[in-house]
C-alpha positions in Angstrom: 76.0 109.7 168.4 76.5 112.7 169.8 75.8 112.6 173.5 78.8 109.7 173.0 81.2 111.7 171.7 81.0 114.3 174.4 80.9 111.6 177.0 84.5 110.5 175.5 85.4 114.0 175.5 83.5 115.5 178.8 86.9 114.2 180.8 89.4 116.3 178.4 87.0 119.6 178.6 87.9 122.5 180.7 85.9 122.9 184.4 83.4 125.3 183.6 82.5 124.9 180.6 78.8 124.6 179.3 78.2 123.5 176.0 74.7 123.7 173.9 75.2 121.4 170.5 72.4 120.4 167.7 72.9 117.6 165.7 72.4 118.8 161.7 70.3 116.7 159.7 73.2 116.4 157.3 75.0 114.2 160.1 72.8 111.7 160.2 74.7 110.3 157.3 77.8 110.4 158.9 79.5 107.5 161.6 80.0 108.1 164.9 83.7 108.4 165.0 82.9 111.1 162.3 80.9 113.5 164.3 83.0 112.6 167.2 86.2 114.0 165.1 84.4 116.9 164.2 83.4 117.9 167.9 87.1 117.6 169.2 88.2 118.9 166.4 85.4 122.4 166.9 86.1 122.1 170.7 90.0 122.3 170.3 89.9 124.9 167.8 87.8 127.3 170.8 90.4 126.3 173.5 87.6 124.3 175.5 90.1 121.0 175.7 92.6 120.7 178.7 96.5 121.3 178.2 97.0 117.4 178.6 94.5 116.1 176.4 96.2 113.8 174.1 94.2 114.7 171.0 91.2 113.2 169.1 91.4 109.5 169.3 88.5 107.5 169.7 90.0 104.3 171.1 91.2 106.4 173.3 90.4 105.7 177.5 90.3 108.8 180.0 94.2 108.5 180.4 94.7 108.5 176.4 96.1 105.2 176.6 94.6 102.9 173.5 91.7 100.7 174.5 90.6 97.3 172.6 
């Protein structure tokens, strides 16, 4: 769950960055749009997203256009 949401996010990041993440146990419970919310979410909050990132959307493709 979480490699995939930093593989939808890995083309918004800034160049540079390097990233260590642990999965808690208490996520386990949660979906995968979930943990993907809460990683853009952590990642905006720190300034690590690019200027034109279009915001947390999980349906979302690398140009923030809506995919099927």
């Amino acid at each position: 769950m979480m490699r995939e949401a930093f593989r939808r996010l890995l083309p918004w990041m800034r160049d540079g960055v390097w990233i260590i993440a642990s999965l808690r146990e208490s996520a386990l419970e949660k979906s995968s749009v979930d943990v993907y919310m809460d990683i853009a979410r952590s990642l905006k909050r720190r300034g690590l997203m690019r200027q034109d990132w279009p915001g947390p959307d999980w349906n979302a493709d690398k140009a923030g256009r809506k995919c099927a």
